[in-house]
PyMOL Python script that loads the backbone (N, CA, C, O; Angstrom):
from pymol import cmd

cmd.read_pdbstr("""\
ATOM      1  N   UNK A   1     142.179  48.539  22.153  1.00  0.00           N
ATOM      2  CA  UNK A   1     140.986  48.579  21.333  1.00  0.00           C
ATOM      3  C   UNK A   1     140.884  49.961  20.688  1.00  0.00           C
ATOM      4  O   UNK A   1     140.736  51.062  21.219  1.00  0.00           O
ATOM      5  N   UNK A   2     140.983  49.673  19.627  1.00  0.00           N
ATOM      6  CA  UNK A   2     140.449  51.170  18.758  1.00  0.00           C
ATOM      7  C   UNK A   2     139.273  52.224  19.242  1.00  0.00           C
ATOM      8  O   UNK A   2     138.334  51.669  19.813  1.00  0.00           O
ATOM      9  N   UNK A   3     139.192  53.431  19.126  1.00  0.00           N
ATOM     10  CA  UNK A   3     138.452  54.353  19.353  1.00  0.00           C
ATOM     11  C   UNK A   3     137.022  54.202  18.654  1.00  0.00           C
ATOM     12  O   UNK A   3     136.107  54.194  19.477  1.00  0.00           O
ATOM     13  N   UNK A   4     136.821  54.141  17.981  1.00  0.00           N
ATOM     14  CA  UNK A   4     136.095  53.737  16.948  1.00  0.00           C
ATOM     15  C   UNK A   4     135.274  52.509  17.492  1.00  0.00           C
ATOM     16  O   UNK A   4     134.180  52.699  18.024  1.00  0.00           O
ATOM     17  N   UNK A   5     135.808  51.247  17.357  1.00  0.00           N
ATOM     18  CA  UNK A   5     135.281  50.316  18.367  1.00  0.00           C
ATOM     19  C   UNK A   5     134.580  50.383  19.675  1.00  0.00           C
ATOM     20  O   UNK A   5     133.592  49.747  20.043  1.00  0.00           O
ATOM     21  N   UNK A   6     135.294  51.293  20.320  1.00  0.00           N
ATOM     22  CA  UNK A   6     134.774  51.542  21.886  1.00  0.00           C
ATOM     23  C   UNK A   6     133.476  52.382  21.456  1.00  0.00           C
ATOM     24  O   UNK A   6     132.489  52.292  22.186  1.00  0.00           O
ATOM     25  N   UNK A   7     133.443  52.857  20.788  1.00  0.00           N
ATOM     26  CA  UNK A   7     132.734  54.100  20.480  1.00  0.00           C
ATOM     27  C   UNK A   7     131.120  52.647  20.130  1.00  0.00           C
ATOM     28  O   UNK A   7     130.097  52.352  20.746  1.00  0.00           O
ATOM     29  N   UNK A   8     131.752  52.189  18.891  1.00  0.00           N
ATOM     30  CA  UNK A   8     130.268  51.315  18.415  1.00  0.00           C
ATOM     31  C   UNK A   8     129.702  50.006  19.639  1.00  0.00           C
ATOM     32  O   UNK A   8     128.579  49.509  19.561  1.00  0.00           O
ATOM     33  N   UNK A   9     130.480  49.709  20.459  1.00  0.00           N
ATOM     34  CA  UNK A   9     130.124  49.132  21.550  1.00  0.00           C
ATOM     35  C   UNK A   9     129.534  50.044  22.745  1.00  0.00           C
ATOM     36  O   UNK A   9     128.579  49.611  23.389  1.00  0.00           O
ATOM     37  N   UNK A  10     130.005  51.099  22.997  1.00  0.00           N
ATOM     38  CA  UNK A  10     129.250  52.083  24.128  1.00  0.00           C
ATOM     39  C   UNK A  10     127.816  52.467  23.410  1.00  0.00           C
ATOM     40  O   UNK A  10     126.802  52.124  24.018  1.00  0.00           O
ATOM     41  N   UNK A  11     127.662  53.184  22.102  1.00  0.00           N
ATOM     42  CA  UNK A  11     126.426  53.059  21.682  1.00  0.00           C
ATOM     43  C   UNK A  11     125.992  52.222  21.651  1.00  0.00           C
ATOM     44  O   UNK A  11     125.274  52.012  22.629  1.00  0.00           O
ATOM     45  N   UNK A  12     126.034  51.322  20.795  1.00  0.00           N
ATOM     46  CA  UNK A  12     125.286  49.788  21.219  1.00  0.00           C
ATOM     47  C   UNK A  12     124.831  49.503  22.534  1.00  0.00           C
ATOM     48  O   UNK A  12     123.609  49.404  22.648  1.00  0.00           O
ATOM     49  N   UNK A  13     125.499  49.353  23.521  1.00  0.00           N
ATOM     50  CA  UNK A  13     124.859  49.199  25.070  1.00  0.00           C
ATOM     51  C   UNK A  13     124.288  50.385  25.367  1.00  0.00           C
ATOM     52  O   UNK A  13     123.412  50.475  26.227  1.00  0.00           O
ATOM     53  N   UNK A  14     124.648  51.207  24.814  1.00  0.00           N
ATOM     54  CA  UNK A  14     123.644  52.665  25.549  1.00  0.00           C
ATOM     55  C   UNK A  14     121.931  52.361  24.786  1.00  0.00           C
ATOM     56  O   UNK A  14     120.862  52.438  25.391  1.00  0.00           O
ATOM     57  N   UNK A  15     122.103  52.067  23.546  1.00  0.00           N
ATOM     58  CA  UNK A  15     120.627  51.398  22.689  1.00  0.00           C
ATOM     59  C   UNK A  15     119.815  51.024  23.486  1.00  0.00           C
ATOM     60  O   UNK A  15     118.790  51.573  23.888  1.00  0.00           O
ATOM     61  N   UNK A  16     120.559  49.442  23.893  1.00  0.00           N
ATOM     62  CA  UNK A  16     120.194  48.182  24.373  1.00  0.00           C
ATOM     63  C   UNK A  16     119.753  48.612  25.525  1.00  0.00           C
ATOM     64  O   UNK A  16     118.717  48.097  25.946  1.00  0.00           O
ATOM     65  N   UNK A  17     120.453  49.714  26.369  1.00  0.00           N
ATOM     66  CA  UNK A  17     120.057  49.299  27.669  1.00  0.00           C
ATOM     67  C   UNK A  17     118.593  50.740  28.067  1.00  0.00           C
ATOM     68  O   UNK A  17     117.888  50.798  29.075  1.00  0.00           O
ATOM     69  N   UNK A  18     118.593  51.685  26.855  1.00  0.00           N
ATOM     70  CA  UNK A  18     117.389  52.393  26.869  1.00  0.00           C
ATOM     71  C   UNK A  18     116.020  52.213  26.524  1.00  0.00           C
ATOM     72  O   UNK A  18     114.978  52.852  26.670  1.00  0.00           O
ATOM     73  N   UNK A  19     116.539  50.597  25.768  1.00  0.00           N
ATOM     74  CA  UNK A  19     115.251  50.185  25.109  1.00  0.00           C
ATOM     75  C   UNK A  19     114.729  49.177  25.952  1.00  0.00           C
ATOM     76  O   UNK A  19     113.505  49.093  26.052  1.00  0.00           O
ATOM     77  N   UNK A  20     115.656  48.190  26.741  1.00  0.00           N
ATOM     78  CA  UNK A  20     114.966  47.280  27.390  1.00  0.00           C
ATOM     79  C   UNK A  20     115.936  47.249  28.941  1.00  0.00           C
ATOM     80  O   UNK A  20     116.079  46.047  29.168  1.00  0.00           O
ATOM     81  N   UNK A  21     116.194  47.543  29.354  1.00  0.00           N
ATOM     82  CA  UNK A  21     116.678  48.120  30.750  1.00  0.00           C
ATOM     83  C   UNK A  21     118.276  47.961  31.003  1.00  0.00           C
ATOM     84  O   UNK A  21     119.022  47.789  30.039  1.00  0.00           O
ATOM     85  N   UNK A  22     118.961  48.046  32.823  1.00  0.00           N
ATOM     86  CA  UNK A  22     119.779  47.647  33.213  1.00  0.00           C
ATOM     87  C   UNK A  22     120.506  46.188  32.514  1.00  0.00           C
ATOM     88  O   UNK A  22     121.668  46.004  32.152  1.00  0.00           O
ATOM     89  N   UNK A  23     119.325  45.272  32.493  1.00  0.00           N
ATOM     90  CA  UNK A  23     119.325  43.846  32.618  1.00  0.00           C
ATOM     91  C   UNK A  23     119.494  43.214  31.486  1.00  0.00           C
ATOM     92  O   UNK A  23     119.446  41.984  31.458  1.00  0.00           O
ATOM     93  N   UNK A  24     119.704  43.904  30.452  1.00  0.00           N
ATOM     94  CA  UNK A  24     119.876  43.635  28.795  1.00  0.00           C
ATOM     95  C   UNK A  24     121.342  42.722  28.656  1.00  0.00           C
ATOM     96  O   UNK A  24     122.410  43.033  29.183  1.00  0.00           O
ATOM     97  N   UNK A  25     121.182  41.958  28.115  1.00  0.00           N
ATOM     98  CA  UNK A  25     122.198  41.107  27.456  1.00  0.00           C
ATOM     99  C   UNK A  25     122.801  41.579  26.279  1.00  0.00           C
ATOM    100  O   UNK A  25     122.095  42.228  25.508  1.00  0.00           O
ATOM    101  N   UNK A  26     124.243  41.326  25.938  1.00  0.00           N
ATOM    102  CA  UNK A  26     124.579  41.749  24.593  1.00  0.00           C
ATOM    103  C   UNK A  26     125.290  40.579  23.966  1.00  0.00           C
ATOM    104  O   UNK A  26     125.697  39.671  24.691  1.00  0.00           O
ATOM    105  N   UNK A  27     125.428  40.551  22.935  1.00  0.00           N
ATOM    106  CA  UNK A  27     127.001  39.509  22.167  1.00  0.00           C
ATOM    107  C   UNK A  27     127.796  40.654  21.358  1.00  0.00           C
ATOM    108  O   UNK A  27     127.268  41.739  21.112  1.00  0.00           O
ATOM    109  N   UNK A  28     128.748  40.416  21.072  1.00  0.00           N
ATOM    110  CA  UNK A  28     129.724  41.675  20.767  1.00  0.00           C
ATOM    111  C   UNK A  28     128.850  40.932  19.292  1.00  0.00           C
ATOM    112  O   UNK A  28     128.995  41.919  18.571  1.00  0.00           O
ATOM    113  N   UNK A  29     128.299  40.210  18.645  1.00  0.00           N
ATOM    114  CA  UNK A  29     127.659  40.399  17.320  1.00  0.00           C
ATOM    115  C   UNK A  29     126.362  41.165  16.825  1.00  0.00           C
ATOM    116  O   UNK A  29     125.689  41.124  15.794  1.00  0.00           O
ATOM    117  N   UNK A  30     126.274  42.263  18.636  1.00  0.00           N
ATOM    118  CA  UNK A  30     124.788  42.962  18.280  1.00  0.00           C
ATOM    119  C   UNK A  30     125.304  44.067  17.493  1.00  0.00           C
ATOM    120  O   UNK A  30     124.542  44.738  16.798  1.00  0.00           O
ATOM    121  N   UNK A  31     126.819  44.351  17.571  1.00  0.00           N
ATOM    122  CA  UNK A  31     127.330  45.635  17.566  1.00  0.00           C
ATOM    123  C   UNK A  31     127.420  46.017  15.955  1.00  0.00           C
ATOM    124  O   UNK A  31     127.774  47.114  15.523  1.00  0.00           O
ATOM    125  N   UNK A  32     127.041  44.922  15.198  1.00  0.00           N
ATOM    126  CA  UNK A  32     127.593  44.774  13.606  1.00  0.00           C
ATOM    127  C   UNK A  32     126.441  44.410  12.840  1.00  0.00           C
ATOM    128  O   UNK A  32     125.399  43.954  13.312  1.00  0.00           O
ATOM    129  N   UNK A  33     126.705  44.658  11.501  1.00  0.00           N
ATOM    130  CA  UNK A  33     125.205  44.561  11.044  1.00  0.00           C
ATOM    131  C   UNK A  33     125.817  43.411  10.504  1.00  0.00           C
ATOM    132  O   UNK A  33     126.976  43.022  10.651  1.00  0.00           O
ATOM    133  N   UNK A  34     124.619  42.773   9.673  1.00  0.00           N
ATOM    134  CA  UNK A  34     124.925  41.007   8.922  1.00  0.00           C
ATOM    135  C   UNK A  34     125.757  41.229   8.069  1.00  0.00           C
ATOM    136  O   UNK A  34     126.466  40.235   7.910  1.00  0.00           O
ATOM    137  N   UNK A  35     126.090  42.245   7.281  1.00  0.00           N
ATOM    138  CA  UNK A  35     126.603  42.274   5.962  1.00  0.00           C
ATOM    139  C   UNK A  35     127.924  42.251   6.218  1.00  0.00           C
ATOM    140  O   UNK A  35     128.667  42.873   5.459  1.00  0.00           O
ATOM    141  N   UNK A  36     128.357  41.675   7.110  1.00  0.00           N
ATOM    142  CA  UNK A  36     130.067  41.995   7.962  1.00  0.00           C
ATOM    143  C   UNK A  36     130.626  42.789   6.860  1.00  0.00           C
ATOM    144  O   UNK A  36     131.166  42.168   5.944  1.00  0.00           O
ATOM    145  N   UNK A  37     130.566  44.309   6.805  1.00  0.00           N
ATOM    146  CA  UNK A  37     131.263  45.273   6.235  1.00  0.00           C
ATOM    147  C   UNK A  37     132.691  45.627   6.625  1.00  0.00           C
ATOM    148  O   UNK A  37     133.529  46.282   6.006  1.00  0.00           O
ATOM    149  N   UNK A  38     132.781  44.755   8.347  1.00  0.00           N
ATOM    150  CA  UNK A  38     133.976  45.287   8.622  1.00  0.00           C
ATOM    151  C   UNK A  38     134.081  44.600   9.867  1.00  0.00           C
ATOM    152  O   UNK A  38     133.650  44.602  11.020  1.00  0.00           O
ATOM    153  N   UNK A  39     135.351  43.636   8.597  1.00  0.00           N
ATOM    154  CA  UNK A  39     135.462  41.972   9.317  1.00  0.00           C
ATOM    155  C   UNK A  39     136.991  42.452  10.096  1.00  0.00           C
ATOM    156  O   UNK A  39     137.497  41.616  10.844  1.00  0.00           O
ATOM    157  N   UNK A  40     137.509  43.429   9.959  1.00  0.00           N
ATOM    158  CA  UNK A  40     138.669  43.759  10.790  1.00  0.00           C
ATOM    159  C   UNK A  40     138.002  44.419  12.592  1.00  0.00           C
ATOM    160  O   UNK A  40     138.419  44.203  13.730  1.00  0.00           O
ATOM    161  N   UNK A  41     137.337  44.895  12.290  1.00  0.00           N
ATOM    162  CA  UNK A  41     136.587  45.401  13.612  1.00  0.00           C
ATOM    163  C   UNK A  41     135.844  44.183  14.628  1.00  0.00           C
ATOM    164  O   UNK A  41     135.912  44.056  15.850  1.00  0.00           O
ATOM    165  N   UNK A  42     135.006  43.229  13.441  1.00  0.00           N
ATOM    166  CA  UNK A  42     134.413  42.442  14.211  1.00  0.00           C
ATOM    167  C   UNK A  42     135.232  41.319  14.764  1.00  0.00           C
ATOM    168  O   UNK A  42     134.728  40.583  15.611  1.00  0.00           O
ATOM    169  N   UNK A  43     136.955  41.057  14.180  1.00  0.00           N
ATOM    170  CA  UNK A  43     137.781  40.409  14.768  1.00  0.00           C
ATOM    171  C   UNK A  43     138.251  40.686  16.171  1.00  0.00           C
ATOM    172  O   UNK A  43     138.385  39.956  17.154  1.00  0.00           O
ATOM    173  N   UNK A  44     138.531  42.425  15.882  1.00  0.00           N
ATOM    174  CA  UNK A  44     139.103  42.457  16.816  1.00  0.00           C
ATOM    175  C   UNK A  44     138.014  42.456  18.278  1.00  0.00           C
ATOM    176  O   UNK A  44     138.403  42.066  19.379  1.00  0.00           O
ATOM    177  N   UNK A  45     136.800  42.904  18.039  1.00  0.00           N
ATOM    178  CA  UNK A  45     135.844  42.622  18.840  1.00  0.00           C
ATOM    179  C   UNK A  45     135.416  41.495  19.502  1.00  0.00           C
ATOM    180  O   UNK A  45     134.679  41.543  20.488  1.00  0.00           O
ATOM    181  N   UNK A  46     135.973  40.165  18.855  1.00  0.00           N
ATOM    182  CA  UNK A  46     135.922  39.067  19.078  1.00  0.00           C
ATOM    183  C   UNK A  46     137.076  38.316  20.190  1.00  0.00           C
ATOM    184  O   UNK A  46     137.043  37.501  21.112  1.00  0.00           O
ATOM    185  N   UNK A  47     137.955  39.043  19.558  1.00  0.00           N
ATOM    186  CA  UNK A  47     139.704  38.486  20.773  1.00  0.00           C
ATOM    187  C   UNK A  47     138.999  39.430  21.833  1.00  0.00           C
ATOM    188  O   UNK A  47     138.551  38.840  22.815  1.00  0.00           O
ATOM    189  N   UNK A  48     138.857  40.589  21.795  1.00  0.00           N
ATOM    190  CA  UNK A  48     138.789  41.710  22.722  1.00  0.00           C
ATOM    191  C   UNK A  48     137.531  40.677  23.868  1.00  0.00           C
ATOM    192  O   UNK A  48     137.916  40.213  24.941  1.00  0.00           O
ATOM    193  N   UNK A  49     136.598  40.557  23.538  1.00  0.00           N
ATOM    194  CA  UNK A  49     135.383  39.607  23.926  1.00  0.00           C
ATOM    195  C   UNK A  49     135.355  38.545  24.510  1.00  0.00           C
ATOM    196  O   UNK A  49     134.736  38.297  25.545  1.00  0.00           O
ATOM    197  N   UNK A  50     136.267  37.582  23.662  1.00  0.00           N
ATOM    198  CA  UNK A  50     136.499  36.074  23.843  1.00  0.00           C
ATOM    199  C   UNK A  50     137.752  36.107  24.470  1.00  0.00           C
ATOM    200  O   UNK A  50     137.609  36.142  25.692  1.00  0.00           O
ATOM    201  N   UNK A  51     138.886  36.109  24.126  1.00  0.00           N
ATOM    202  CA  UNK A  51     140.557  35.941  24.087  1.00  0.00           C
ATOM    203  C   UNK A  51     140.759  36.787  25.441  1.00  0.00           C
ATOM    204  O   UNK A  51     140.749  36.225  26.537  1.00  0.00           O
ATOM    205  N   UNK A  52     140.898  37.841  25.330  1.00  0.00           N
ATOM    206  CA  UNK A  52     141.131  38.929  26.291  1.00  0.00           C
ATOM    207  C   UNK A  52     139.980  38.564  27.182  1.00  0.00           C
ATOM    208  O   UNK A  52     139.941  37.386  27.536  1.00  0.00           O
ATOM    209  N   UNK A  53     139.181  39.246  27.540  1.00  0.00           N
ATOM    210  CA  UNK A  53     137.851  38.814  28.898  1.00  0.00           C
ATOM    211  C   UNK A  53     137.475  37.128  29.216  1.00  0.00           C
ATOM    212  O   UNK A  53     137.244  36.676  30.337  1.00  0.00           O
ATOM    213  N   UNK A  54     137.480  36.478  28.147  1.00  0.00           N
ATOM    214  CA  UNK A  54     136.811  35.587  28.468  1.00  0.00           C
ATOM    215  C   UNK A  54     135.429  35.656  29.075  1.00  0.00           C
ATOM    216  O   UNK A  54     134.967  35.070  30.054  1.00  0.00           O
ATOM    217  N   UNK A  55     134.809  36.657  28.111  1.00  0.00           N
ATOM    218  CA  UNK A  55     133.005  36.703  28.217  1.00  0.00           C
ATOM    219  C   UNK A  55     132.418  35.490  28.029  1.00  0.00           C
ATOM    220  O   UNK A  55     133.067  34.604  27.473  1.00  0.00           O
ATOM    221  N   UNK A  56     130.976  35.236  28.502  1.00  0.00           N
ATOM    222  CA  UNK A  56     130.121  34.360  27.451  1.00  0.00           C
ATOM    223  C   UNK A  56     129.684  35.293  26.526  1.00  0.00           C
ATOM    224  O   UNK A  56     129.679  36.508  26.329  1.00  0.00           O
ATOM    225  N   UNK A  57     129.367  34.387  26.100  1.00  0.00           N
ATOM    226  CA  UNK A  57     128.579  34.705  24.491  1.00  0.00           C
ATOM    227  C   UNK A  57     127.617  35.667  24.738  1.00  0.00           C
ATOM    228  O   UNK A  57     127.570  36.446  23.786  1.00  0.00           O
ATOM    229  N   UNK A  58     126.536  36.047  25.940  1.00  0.00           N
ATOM    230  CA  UNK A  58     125.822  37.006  26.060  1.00  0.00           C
ATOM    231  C   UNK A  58     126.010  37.437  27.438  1.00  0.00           C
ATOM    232  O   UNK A  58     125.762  36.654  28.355  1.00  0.00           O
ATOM    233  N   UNK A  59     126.536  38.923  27.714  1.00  0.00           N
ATOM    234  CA  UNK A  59     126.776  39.557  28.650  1.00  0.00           C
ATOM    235  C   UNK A  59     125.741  40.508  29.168  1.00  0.00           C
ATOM    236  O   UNK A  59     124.629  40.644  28.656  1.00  0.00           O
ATOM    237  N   UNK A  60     126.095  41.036  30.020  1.00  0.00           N
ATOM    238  CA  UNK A  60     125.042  42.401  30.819  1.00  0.00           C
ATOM    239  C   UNK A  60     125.884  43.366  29.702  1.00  0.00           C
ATOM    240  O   UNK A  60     127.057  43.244  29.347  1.00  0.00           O
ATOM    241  N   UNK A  61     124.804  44.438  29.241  1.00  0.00           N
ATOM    242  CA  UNK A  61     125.447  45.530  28.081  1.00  0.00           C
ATOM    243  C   UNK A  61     126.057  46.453  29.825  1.00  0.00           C
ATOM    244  O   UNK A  61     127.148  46.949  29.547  1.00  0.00           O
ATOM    245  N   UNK A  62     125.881  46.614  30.578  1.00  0.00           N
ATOM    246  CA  UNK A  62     126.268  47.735  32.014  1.00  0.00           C
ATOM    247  C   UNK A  62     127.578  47.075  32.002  1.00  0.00           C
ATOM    248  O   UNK A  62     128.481  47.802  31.586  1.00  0.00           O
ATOM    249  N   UNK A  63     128.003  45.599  32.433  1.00  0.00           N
ATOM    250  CA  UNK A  63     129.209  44.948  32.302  1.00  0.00           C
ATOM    251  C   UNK A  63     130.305  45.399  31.473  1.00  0.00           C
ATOM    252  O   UNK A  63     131.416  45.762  31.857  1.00  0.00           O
ATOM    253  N   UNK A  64     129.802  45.323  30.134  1.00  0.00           N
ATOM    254  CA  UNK A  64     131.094  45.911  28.890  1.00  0.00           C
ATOM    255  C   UNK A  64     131.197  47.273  29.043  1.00  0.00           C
ATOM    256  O   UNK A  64     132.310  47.752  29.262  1.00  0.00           O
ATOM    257  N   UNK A  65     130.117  48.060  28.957  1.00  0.00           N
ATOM    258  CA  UNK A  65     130.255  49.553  29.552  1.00  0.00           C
ATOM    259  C   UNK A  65     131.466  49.475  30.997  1.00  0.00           C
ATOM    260  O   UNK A  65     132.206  50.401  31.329  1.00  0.00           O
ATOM    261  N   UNK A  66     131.414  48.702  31.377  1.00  0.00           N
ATOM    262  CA  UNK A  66     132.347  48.869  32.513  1.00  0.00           C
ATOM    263  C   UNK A  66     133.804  48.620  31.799  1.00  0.00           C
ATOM    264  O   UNK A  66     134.668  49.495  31.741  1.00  0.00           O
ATOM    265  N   UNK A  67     133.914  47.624  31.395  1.00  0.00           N
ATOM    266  CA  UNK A  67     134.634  46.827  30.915  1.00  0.00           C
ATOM    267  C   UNK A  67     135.479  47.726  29.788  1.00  0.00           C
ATOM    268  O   UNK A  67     136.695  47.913  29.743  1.00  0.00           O
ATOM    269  N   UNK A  68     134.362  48.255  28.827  1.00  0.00           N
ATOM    270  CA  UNK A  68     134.970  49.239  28.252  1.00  0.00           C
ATOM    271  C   UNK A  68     136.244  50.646  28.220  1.00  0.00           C
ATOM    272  O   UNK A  68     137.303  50.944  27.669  1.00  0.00           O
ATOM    273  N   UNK A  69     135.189  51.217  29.291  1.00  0.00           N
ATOM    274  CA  UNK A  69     135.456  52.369  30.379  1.00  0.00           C
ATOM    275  C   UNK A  69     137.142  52.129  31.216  1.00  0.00           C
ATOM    276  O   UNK A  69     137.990  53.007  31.375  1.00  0.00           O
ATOM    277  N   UNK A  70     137.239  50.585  31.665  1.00  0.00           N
ATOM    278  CA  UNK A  70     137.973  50.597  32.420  1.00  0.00           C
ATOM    279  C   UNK A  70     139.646  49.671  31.037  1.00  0.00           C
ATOM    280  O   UNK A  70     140.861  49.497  31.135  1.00  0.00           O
ATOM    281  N   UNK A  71     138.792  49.452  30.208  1.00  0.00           N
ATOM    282  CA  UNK A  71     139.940  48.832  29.086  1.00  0.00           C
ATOM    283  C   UNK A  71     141.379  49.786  28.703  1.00  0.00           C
ATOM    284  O   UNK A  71     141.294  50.827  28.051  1.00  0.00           O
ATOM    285  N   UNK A  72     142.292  49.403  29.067  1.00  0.00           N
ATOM    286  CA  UNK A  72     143.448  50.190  28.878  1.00  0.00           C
ATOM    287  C   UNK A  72     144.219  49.973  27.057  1.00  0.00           C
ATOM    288  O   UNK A  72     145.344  50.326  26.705  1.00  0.00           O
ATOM    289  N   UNK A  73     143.258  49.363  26.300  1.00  0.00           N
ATOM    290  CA  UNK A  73     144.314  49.318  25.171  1.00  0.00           C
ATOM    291  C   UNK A  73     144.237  48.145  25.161  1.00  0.00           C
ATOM    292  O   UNK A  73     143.370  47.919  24.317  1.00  0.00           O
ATOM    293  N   UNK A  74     144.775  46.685  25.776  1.00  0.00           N
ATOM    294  CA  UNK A  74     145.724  45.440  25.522  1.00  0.00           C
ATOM    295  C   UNK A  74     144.758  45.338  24.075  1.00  0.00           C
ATOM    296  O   UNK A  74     144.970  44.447  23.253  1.00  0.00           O
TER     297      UNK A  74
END
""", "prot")
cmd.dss("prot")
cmd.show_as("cartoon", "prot")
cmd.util.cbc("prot")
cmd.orient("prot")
């Protein structure tokens, strides 16, 4: 996973989880705004999400922070 990526997903859960707690849910589609400016990122966010983890659709944002943290690249 790109640097960049990790980067807009760790903020994103850092948001999520200051505004409404531990217990916050995410979809890797909180991470992007509507105007998909950047349909190469939100792909790969999607295999990374779906393909690779096999998330549901709405996770614990503490989970991907983990998940993140502990992601080696594939």
């Amino acid at each position: 996973m790109q640097d960049l990526l990790k980067d807009i997903i760790l903020k994103g859960c850092d948001k999520k989880i200051a505004k409404k707690g531990d217990q916050v849910g995410v979809s890797f589609y909180a991470f992007f705004s509507n105007k998909n400016d950047r349909p190469e990122l939100l792909m790969e966010a999607a295999e990374w999400w779906i393909m690779t983890h096999k998330l549901n659709h709405f996770e614990k944002a503490v989970k991907i922070k983990r998940l993140i943290h502990g992601d080696t690249g594939q």
